[in-house]
py3Dmol code that shows the C-alpha trace and the ligand (Angstrom):
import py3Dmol

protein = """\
ATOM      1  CA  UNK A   1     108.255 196.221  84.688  1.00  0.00           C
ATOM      2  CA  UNK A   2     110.120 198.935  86.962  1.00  0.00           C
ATOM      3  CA  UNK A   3     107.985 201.160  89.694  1.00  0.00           C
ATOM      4  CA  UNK A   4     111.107 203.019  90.629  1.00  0.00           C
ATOM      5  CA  UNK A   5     110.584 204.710  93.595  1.00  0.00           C
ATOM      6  CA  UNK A   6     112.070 206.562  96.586  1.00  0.00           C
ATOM      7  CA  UNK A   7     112.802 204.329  99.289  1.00  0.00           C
ATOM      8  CA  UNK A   8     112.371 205.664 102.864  1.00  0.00           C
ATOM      9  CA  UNK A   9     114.142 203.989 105.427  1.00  0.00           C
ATOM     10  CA  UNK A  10     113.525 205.697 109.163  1.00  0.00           C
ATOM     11  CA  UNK A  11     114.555 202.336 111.504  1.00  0.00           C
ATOM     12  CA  UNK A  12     117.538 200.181 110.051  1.00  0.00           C
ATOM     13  CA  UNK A  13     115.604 196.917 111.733  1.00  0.00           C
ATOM     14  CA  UNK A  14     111.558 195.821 110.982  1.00  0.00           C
ATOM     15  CA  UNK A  15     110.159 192.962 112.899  1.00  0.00           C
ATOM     16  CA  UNK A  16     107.059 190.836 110.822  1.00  0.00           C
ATOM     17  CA  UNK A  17     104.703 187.894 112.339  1.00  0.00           C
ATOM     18  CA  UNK A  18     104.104 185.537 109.665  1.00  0.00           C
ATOM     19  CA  UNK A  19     101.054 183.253 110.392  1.00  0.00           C
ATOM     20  CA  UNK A  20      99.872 179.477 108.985  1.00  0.00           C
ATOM     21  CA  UNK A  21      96.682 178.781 107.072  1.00  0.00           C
ATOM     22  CA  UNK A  22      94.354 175.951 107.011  1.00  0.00           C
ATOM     23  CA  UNK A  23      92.434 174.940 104.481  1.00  0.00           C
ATOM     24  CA  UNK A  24      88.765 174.201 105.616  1.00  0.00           C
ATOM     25  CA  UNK A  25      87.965 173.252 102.111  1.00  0.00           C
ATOM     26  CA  UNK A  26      89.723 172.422  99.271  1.00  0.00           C
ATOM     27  CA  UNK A  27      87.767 171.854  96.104  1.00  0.00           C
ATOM     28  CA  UNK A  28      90.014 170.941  92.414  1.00  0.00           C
ATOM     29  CA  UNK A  29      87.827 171.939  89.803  1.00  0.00           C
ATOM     30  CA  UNK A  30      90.103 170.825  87.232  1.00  0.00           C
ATOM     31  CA  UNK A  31      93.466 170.928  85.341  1.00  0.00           C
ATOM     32  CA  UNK A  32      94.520 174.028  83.742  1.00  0.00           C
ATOM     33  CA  UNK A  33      96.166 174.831  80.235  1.00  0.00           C
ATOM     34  CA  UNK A  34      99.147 176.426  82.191  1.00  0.00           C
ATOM     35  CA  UNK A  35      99.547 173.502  84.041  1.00  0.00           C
ATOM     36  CA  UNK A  36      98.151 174.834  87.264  1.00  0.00           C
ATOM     37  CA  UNK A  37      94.379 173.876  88.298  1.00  0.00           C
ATOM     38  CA  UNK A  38      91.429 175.580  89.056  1.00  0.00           C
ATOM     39  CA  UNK A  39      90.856 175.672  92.993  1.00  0.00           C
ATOM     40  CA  UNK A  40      88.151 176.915  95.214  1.00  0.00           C
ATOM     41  CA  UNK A  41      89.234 176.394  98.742  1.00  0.00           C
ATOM     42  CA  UNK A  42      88.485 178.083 101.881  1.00  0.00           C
ATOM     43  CA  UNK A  43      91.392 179.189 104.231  1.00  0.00           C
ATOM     44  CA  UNK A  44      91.394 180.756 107.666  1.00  0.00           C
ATOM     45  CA  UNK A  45      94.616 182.713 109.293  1.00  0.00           C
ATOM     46  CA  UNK A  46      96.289 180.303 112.205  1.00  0.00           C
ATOM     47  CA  UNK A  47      98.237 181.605 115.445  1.00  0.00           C
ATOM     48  CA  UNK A  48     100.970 179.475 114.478  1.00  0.00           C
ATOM     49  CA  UNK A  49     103.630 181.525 113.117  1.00  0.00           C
ATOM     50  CA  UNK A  50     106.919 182.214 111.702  1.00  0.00           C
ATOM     51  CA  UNK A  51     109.021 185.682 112.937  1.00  0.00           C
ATOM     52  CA  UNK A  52     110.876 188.058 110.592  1.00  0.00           C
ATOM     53  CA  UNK A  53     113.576 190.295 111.371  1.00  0.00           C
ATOM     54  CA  UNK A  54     114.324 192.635 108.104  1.00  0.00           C
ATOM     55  CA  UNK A  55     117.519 194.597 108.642  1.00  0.00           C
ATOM     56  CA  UNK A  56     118.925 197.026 106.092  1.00  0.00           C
ATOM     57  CA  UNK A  57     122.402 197.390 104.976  1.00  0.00           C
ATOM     58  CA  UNK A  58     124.610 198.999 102.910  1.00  0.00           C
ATOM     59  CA  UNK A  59     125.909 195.998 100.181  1.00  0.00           C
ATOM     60  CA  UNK A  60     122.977 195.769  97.174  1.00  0.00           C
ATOM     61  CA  UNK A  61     122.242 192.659  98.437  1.00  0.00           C
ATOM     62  CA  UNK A  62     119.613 189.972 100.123  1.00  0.00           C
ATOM     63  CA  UNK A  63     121.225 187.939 102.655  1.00  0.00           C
ATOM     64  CA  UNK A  64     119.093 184.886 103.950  1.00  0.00           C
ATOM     65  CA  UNK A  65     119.582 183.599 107.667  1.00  0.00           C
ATOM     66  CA  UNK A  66     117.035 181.146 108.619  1.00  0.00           C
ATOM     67  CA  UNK A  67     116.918 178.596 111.828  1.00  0.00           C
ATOM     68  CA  UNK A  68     116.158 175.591 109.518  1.00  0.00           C
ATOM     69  CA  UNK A  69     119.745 175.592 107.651  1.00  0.00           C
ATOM     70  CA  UNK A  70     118.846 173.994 104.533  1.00  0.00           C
ATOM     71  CA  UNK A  71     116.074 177.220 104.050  1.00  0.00           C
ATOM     72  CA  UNK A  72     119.063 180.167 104.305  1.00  0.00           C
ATOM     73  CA  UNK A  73     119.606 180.448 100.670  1.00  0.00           C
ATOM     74  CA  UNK A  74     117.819 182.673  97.841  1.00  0.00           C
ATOM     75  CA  UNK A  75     115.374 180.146  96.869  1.00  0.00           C
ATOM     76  CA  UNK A  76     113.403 180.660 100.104  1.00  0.00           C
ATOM     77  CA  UNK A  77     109.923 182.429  99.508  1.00  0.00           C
ATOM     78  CA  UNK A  78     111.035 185.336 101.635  1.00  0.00           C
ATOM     79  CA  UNK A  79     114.453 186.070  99.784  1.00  0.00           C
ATOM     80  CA  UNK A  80     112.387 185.910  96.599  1.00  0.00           C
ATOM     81  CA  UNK A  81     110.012 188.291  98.024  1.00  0.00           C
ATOM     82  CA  UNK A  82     112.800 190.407  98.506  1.00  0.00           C
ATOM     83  CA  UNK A  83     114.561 190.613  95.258  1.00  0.00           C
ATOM     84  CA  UNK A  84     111.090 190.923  93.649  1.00  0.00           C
ATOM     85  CA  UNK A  85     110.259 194.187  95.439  1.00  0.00           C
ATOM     86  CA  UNK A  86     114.201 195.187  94.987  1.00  0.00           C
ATOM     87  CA  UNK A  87     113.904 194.728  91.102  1.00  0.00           C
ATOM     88  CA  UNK A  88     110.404 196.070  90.268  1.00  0.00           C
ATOM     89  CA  UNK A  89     111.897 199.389  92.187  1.00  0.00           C
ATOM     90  CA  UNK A  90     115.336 199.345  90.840  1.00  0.00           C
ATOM     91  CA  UNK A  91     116.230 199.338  94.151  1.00  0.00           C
ATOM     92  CA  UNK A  92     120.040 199.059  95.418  1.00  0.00           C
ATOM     93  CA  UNK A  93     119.169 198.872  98.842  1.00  0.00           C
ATOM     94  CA  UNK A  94     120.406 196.104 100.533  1.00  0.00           C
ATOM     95  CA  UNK A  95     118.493 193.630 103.617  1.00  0.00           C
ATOM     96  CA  UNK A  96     119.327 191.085 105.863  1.00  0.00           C
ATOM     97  CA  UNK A  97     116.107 188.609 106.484  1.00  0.00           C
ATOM     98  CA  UNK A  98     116.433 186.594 109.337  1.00  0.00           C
ATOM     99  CA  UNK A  99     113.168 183.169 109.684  1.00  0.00           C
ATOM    100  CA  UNK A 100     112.915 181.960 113.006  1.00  0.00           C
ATOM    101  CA  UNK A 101     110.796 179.234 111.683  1.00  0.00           C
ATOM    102  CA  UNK A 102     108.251 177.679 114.100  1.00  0.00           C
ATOM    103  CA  UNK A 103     105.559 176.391 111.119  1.00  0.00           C
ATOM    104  CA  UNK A 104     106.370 173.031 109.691  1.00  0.00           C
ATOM    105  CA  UNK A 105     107.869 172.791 106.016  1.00  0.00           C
ATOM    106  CA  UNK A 106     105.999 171.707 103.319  1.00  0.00           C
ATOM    107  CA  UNK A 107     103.463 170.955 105.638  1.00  0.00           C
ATOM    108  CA  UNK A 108     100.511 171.895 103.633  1.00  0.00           C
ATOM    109  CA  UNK A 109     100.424 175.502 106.399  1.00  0.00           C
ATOM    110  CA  UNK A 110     101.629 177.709 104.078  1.00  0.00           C
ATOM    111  CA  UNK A 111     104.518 178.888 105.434  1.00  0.00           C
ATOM    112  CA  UNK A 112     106.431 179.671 102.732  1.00  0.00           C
ATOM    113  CA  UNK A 113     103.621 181.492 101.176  1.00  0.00           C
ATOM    114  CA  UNK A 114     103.002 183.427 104.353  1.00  0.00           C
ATOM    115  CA  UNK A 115     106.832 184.090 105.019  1.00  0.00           C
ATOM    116  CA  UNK A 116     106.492 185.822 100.874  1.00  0.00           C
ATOM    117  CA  UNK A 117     104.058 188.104 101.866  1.00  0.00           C
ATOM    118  CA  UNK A 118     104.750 189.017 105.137  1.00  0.00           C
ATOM    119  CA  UNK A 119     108.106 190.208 103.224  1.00  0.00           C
ATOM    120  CA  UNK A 120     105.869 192.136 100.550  1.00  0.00           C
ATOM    121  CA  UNK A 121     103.947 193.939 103.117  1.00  0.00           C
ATOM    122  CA  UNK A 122     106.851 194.556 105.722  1.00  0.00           C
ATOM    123  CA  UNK A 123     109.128 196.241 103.097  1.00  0.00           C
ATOM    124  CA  UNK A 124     105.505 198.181 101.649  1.00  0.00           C
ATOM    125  CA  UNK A 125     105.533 199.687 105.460  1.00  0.00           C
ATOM    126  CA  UNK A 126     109.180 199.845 105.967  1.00  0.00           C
ATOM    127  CA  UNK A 127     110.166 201.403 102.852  1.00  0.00           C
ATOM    128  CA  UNK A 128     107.188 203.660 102.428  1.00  0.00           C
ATOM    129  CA  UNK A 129     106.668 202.149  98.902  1.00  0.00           C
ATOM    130  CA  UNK A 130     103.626 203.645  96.890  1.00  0.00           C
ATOM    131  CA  UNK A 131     102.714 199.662  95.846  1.00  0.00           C
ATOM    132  CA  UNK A 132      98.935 199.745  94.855  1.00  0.00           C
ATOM    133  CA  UNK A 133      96.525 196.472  96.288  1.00  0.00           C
ATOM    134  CA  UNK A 134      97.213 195.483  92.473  1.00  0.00           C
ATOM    135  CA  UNK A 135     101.204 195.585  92.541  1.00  0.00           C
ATOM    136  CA  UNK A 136     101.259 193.692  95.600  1.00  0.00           C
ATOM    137  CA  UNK A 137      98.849 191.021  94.316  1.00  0.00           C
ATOM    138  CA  UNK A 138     100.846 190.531  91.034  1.00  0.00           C
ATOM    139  CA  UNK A 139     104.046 190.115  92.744  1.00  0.00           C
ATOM    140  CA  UNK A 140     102.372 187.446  95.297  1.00  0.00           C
ATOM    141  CA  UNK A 141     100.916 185.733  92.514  1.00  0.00           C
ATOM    142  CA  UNK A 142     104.172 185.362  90.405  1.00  0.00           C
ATOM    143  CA  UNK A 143     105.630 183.838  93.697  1.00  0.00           C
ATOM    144  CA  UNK A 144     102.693 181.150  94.410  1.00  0.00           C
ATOM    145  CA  UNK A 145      99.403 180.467  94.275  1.00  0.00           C
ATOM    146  CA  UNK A 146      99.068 181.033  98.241  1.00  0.00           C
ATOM    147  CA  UNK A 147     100.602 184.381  98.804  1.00  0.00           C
ATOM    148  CA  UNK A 148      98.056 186.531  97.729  1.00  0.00           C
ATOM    149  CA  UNK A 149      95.599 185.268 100.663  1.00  0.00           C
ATOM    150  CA  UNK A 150      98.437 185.690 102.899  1.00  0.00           C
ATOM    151  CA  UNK A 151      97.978 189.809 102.279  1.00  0.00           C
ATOM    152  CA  UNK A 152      95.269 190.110 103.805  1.00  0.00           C
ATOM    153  CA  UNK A 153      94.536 186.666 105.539  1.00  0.00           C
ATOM    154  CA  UNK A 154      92.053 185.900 107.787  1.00  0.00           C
ATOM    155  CA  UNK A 155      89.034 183.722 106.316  1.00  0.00           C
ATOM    156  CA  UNK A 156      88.812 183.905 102.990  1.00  0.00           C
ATOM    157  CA  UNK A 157      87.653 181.956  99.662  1.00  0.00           C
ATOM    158  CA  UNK A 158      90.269 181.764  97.106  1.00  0.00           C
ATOM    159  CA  UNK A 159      89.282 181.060  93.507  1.00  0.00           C
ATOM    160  CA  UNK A 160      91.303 180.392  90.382  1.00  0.00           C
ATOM    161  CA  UNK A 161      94.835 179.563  91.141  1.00  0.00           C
ATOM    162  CA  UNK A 162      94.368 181.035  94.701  1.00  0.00           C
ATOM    163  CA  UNK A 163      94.544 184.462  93.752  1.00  0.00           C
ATOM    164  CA  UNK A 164      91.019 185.561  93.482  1.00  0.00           C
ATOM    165  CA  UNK A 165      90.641 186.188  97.581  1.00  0.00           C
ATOM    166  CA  UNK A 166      87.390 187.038  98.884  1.00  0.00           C
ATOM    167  CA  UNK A 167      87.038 187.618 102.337  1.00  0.00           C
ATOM    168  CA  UNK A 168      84.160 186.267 104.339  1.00  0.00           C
ATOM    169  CA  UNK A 169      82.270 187.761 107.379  1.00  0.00           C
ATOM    170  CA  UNK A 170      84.638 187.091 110.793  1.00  0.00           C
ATOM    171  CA  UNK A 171      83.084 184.253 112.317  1.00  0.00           C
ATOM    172  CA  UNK A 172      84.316 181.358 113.623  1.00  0.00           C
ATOM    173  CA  UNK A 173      82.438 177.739 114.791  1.00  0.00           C
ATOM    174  CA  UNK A 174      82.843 177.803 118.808  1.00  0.00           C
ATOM    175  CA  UNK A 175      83.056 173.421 117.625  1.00  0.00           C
ATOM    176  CA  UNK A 176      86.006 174.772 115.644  1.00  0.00           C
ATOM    177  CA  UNK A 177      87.629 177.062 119.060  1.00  0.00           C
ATOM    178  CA  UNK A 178      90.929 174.762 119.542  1.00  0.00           C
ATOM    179  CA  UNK A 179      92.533 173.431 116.664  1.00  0.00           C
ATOM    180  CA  UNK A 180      95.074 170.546 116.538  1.00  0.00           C
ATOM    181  CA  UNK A 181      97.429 170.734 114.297  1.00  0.00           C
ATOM    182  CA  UNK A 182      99.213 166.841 113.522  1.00  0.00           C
ATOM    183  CA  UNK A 183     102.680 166.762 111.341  1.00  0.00           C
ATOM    184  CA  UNK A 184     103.284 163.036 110.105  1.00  0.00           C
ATOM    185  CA  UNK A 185     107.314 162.914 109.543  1.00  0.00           C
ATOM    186  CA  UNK A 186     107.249 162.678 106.265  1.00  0.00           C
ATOM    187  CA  UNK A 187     107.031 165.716 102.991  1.00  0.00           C
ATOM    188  CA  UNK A 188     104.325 165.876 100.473  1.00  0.00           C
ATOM    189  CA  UNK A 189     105.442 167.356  97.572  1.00  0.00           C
ATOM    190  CA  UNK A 190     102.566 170.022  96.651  1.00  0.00           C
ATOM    191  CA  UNK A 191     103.166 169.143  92.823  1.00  0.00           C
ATOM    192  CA  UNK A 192     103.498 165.320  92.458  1.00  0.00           C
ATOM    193  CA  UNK A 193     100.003 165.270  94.307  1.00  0.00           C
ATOM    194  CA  UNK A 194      98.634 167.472  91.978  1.00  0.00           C
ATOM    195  CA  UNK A 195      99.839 165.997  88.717  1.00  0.00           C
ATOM    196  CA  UNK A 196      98.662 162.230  90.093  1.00  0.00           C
ATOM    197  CA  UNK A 197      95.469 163.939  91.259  1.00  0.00           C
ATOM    198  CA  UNK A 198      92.387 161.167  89.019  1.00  0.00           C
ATOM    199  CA  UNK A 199      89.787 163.665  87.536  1.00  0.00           C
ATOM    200  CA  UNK A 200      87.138 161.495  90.045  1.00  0.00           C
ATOM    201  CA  UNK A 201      88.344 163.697  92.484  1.00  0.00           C
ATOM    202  CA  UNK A 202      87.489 166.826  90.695  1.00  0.00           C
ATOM    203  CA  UNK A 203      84.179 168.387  92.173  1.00  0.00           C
ATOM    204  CA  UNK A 204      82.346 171.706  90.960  1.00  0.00           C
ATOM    205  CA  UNK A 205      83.279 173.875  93.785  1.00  0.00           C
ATOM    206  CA  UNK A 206      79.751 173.382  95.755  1.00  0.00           C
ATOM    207  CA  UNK A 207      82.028 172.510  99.289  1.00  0.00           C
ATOM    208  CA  UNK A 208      83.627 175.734  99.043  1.00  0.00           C
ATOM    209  CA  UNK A 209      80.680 177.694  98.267  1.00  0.00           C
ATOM    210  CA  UNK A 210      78.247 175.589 101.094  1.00  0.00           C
ATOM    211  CA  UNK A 211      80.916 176.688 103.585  1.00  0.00           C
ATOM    212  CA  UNK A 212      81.241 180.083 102.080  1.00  0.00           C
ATOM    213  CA  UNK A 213      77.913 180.833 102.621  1.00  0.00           C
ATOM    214  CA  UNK A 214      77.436 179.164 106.055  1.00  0.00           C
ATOM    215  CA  UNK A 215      80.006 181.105 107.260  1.00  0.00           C
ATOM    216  CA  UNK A 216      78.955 183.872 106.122  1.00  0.00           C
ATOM    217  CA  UNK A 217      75.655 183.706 107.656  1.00  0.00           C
ATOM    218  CA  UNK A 218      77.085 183.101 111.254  1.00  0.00           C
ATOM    219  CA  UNK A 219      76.267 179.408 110.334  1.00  0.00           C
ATOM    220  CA  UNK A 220      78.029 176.338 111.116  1.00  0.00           C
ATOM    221  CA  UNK A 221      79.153 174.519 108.115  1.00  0.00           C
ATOM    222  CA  UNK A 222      78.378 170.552 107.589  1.00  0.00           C
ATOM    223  CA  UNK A 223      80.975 168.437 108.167  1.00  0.00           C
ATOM    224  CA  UNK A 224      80.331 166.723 104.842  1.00  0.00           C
ATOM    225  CA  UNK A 225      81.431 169.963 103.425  1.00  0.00           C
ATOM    226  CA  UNK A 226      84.743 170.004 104.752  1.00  0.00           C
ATOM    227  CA  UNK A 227      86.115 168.109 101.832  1.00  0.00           C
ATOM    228  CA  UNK A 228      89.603 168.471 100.389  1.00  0.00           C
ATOM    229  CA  UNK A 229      89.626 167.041  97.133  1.00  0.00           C
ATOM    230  CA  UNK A 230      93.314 165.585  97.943  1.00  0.00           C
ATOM    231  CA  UNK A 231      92.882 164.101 101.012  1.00  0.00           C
ATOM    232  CA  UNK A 232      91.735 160.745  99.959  1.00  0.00           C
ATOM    233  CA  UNK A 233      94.270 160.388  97.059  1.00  0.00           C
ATOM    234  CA  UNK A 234      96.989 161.349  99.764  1.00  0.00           C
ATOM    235  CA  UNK A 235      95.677 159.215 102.593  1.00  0.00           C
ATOM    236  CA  UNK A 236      95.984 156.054  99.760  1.00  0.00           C
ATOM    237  CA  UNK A 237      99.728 157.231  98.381  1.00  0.00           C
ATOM    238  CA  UNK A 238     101.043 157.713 102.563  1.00  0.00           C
ATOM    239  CA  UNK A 239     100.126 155.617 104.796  1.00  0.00           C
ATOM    240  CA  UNK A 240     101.882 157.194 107.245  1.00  0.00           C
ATOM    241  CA  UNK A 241      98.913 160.475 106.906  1.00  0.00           C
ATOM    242  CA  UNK A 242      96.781 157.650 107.258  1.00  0.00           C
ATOM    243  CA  UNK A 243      97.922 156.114 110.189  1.00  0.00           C
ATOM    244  CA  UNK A 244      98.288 159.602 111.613  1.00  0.00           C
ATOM    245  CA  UNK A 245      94.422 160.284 110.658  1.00  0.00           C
ATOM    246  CA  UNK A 246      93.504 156.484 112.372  1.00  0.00           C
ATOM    247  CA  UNK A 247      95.380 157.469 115.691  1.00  0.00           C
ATOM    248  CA  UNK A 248      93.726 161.066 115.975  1.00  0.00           C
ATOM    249  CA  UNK A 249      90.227 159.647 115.843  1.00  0.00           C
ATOM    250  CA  UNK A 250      91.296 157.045 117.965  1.00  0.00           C
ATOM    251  CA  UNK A 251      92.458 159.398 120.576  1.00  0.00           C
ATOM    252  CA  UNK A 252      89.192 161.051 120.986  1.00  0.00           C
ATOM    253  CA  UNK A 253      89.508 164.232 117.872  1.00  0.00           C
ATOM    254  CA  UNK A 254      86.103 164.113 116.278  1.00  0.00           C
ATOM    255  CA  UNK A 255      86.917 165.181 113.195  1.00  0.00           C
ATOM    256  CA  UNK A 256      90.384 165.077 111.087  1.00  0.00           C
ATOM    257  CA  UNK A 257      91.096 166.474 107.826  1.00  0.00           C
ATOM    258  CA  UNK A 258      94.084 166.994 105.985  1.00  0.00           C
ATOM    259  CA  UNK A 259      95.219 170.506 104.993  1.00  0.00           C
ATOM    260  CA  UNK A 260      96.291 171.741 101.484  1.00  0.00           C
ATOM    261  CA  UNK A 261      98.433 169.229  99.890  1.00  0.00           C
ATOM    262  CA  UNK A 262      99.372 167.515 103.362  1.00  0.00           C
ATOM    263  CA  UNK A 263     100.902 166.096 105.003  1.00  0.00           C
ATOM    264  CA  UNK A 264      99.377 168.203 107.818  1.00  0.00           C
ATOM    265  CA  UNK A 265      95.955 167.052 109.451  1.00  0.00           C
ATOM    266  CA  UNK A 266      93.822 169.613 111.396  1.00  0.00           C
ATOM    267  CA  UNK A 267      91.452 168.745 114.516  1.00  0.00           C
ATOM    268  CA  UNK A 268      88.960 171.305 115.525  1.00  0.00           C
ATOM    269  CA  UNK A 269      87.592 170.890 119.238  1.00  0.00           C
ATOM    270  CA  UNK A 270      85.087 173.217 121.294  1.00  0.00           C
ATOM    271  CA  UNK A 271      86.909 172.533 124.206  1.00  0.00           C
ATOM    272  CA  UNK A 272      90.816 173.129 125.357  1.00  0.00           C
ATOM    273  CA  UNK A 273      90.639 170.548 127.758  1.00  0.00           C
ATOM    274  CA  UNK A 274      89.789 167.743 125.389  1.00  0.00           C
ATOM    275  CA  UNK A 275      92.190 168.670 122.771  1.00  0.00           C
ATOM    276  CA  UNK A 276      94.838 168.833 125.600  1.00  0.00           C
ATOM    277  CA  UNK A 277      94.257 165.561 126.023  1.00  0.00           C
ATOM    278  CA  UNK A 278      94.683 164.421 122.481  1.00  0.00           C
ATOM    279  CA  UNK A 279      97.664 166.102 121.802  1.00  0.00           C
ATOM    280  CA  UNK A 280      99.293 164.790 125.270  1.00  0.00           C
ATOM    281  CA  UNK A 281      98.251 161.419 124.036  1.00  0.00           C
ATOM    282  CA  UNK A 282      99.316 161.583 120.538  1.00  0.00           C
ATOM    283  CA  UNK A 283     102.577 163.130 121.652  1.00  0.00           C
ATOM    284  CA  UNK A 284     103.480 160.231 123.749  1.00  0.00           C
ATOM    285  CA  UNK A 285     102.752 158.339 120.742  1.00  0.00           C
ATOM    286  CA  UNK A 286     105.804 160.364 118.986  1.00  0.00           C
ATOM    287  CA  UNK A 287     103.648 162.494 116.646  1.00  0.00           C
ATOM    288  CA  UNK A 288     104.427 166.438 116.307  1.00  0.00           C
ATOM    289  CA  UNK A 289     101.279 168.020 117.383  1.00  0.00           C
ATOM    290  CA  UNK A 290     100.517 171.771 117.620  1.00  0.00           C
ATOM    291  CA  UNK A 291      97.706 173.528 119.560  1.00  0.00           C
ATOM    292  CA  UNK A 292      96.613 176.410 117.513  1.00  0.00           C
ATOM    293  CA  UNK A 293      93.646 178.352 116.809  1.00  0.00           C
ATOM    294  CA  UNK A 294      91.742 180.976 114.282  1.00  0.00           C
ATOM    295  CA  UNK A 295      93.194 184.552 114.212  1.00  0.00           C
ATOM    296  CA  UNK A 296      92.684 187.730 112.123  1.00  0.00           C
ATOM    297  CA  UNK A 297      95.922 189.423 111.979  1.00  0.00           C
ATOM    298  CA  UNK A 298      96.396 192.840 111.179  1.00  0.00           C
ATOM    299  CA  UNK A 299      97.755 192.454 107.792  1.00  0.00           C
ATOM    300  CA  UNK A 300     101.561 194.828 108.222  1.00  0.00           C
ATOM    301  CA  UNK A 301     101.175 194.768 111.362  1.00  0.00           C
ATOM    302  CA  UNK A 302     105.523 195.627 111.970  1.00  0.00           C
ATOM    303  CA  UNK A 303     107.511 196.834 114.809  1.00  0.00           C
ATOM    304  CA  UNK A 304     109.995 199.144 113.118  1.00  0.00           C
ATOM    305  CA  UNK A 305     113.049 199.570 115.509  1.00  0.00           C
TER     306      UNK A 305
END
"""
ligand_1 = """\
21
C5P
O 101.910 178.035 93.201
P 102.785 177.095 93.950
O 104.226 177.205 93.509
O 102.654 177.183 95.429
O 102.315 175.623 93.560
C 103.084 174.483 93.780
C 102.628 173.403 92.823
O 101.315 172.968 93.153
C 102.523 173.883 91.393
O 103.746 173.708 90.720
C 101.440 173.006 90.814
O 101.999 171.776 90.436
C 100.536 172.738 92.000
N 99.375 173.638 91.998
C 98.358 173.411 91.086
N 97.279 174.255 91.070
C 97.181 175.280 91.952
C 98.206 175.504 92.894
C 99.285 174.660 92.895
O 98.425 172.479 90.257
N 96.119 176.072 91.909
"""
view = py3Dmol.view(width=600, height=400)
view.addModel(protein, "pdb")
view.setStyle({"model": 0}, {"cartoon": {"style": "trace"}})
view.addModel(ligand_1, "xyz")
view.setStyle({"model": 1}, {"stick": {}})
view.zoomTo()
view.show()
């Protein structure tokens, strides 16, 4: 379907912030006709983050530059983002997208998802498109099952695929302040864990919704809650996440849990001074460690130049 529009360009050059997720809780409910399965899974915005440079130009087409060379072609979230807006306008106007990419891919951080939307809302603001909440949440949806939390981001419970978002109230465990942020060497692919995923690892949601509601009542959620339903089939199919998860603990992080499909694992800590000292430790030990922590960005939140 076509929304052709005017297009309204007043700056030739549009700067985005695309941010990482973790997921606090990931509950599988099931397997799906379409192949897909039924989540509920709560995610909270990250400071880590990807940067976006949209420029337009004059030659009908979308030109990918990114920093991690095997991502600058048109299969990258972001150039698909593009075209997608581009054909549902009828649009001839051509961009240049260039990903300094800082989060880890196919981490389980939803970058790629992030990178997708921060492209859907960027050209929305850029381009002065009339795209209704419902537009942009179709066209996330058709690109993955994480971009529609991505458009508005924050902390959120996702249902369904992902694409049923429904923000929760803005609070944030002061045990939860620091965040480290552990990337074994090695990809997950999202899919294959999926697809190997035994049905003993389905639950009924009640994770997601004890956390939901904790949250939501300026509570602190149990740790027991914090259960991804594909963390222990990952942790038994790489042993490097494992190892990984064994050296964290080790090194003082007193809790670790894997994020989305892996193989990223997350450490909250109440203190910066403690996690500094994990992650100097764990980095002499070779591992890629991060020091992040919650945000709520302001969702199109450009620089126009
Ligand atoms: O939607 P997205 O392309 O990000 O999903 C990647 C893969 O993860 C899908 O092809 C599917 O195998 C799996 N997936 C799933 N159920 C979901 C989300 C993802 O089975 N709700």
């Amino acid at each position: 379907m076509s929304y052709a529009q005017q297009i309204h360009i007043s700056s030739c050059v549009c700067f985005v912030q695309a941010y990482a997720k973790i997921n606090l809780t990931l509950d599988v409910l099931g397997r799906r006709t379409d192949s897909y399965h039924e989540l509920a899974t709560v995610m909270q915005t990250i400071d880590l983050h990807d940067t976006i440079c949209l420029t337009a130009t004059d030659d009908n087409r979308v030109q990918m530059i990114c920093t991690t060379p095997q991502l600058s072609n048109d299969e990258n979230l972001a150039a698909r983002a593009a075209h997608l807006v581009r054909q549902r306008l009828a649009s001839t106007q051509g961009v240049k997208i260039e990903l300094y990419k800082r989060i880890p891919v196919a981490a389980g951080l939803g970058g790629g998802s992030s990178d997708a939307a921060a492209v859907l809302l960027a050209l929305q603001q850029w381009w002065q498109l009339q795209l209704s909440p419902a537009d942009l949440l179709n066209m996330a949806t058709s690109l993955g099952s994480d971009v529609p939390f991505f458009l508005t981001g924050g902390l959120a419970l996702c249902e369904g695929r992902g694409e049923r978002v429904t923000p929760l109230a803005r609070y944030w465990p002061l045990s939860m302040r620091w965040l480290l942020l552990l990337k074994p060497a090695i990809s997950v692919p999202t899919a294959a864990v999926f697809r190997s995923l035994p049905a003993s690892d389905y639950t009924d949601g009640m994770h997601s919704r004890a956390v939901s509601s904790a949250l939501n009542a300026a509570g602190n959620p149990h740790a027991d809650n914090l259960h991804n339903g594909l963390e222990r089939s990952v942790l038994e199919r790489y042993p490097q996440v494992a190892q990984a998860r064994g050296d964290l603990l080790k090194a003082g992080a007193p809790l670790v849990r894997l994020s989305g499909s892996g193989p990223t694992l997350f450490a909250p800590f109440a203190e910066l001074a403690r996690a500094l000292r994990v992650q100097q430790e764990l980095q002499a030990q070779g591992y890629e460690v991060y020091l992040s922590r919650a945000i709520h960005p302001q969702p199109g939140n450009v620089c126009l130049f």
